[in-house]
Structure formats: C-alpha cells, structure tokens
C-alpha positions as CSV (number, residue, x, y, z in Angstrom):
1,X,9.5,18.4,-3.1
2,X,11.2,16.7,-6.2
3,X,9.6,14.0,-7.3
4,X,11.9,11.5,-8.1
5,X,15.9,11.0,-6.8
6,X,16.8,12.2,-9.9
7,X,15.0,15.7,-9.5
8,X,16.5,16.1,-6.1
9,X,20.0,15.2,-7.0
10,X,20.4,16.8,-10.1
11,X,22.8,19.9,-10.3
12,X,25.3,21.2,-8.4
13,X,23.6,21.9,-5.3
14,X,25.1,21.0,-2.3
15,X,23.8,18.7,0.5
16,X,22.0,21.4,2.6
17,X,20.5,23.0,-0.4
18,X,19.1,19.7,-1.5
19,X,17.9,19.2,1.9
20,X,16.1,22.4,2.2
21,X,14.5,22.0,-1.3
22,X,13.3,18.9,-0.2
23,X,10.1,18.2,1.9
24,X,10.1,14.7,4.7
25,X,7.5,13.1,6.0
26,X,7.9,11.4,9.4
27,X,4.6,10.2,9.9
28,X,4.2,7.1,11.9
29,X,2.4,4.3,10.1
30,X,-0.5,4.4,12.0
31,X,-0.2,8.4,11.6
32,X,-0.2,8.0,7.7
33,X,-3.1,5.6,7.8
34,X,-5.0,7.8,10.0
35,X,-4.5,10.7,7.9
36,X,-5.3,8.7,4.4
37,X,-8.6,7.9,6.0
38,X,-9.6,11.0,7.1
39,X,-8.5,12.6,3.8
40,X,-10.5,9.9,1.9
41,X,-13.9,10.3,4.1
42,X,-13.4,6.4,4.9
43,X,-14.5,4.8,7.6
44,X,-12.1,1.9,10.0
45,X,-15.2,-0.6,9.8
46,X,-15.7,-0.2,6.1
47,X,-12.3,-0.7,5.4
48,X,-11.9,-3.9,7.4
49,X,-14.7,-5.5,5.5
50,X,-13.4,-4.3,2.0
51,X,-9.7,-5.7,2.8
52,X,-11.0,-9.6,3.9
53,X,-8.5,-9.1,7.0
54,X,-9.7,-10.5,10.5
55,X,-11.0,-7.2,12.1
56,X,-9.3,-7.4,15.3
57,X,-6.0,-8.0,13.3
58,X,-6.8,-5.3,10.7
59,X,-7.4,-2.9,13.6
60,X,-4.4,-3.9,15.0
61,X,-2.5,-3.0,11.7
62,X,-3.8,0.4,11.3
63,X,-2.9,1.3,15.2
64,X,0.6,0.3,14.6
65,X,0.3,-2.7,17.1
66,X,1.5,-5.5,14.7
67,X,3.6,-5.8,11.5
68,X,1.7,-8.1,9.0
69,X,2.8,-9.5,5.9
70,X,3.2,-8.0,2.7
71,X,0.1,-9.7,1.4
72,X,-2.1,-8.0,4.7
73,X,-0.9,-4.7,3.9
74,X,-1.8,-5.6,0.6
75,X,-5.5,-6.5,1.3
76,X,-5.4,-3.2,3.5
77,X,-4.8,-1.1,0.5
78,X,-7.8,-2.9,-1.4
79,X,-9.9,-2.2,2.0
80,X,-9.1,1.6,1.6
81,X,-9.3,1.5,-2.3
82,X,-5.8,3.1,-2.7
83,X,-3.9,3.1,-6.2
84,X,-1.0,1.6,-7.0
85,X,1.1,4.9,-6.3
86,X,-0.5,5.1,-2.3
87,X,-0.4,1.5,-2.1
88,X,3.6,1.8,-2.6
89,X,3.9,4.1,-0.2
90,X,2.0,2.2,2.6
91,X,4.0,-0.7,2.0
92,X,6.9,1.2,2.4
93,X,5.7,3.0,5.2
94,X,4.9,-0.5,6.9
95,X,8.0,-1.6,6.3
96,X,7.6,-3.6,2.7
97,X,8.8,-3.8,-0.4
98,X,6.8,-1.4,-2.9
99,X,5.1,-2.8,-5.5
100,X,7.4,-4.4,-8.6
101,X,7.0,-3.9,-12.1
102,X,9.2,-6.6,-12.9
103,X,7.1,-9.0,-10.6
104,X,4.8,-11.0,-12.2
105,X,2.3,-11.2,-9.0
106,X,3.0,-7.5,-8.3
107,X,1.7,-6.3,-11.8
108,X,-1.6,-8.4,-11.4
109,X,-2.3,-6.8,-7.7
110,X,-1.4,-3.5,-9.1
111,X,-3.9,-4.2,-12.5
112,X,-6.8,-4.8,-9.7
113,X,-6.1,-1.5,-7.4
114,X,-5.5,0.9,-10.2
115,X,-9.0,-0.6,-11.3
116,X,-10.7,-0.5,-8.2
117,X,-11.0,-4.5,-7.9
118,X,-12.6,-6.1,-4.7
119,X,-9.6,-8.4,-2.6
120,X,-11.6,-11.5,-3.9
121,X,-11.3,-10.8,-8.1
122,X,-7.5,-9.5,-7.5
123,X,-7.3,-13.2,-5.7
124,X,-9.6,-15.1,-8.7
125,X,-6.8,-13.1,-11.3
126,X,-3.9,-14.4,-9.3
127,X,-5.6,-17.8,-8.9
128,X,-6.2,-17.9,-12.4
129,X,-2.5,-16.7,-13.6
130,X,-0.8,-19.3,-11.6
131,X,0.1,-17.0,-8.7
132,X,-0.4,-16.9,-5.2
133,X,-3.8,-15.6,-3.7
134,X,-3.7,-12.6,-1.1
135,X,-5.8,-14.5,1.4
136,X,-3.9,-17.9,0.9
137,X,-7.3,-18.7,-0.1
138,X,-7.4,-21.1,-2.9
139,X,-10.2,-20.1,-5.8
140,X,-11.8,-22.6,-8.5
C-alpha cells in the first residue's frame, strides 16, 4: 500500500489501477483495538489502569459501545503505550481528529507518547504549558 496520498496518486494510473495497488482496512474500532492488543501482548485490565479512564467506560470504548471524546481516546492510547503514528490512526478510527502538528496541545501529547510518558506527566506538561489536561484534572 502507498504510503502517503501522494504515492497513491502519482502517475498516470487510472482509478482501478490505483485501487488495486492500494490495500483498505475496514476494521471496526473495536476490531482494530482488539487486534492492536493482541499484536502488542497487552492485556484490557492493564490498559485501563495505564489510561486513568473509568474502567467500565474504558471497557466500553474498546467494545465499540460509546464514542468518547478526543481526550478519552487520548488517555486510551497512553493506556496501550501507542506512538504518535498508532495514536493517529485510533483517533481516526474512532472517529477524531489525528494528532496536529500545528496544535500547540497536540505537539505536547504527542512529545509524551513518542516518549512513553504515563497519562499523569503528559497532564503535569500540559498543566505546566498552559494547556488543557487530559483528565480535566487540574495539576499544581
């Protein structure tokens, strides 16, 4: 699969050839989450307790029973210790925006995942930067 828009749509291919060159993934969120797990070794309880969530909520989220907020998903990804790359993806996948370079906020959540930072420092960084915490839990 190309990696970028530009790969795919470069040359004079036409639509079907671009389509067969091309790989999709129509995993369900849950699906995907399931399947990052597994791939990763993780376990569901583990992951609740890394991402700070409420557990029945978090379970909730990774079944596919509720849409939470960008900022849940966000703790999610801490919980499962993806990068900023995955971390994009499940946001897209659960129906966010990815991660922003040009966003102040973004950039500081993405500093803390690519570094493997617990939910709490990534909220103490955004606390400290002026920014709004994860949990909506305000940090001295």
């Amino acid at each position: 699969m190309a990696g970028s828009w530009h790969e795919m749509l470069q040359g004079d291919q036409t639509l079907q050839e671009v389509l067969d060159s091309s790989s999709f993934d129509s995993r369900s969120f849950s699906q995907w989450v399931s399947d990052e797990l597994a791939a990763r070794n993780m376990k569901k309880n583990a992951v609740v307790r890394r991402s700070c969530l409420n557990q029945t909520f978090a379970y909730q989220i990774m079944a596919g029973m509720r849409n939470p907020s960008r900022d849940k998903l966000i703790q999610l990804c801490f919980g499962m210790r993806l990068d900023e790359t995955d971390s994009c993806e499940m946001l897209e996948r659960g129906g966010m925006s990815a991660l922003r370079v040009y966003n102040r906020r973004d950039a500081v959540v993405a500093y803390c995942l690519n570094r493997g930072l617990e939910v709490s420092t990534c909220d103490d960084l955004l606390w400290s930067m002026g920014e709004k915490t994860l949990t909506g839990v305000p940090h001295s």
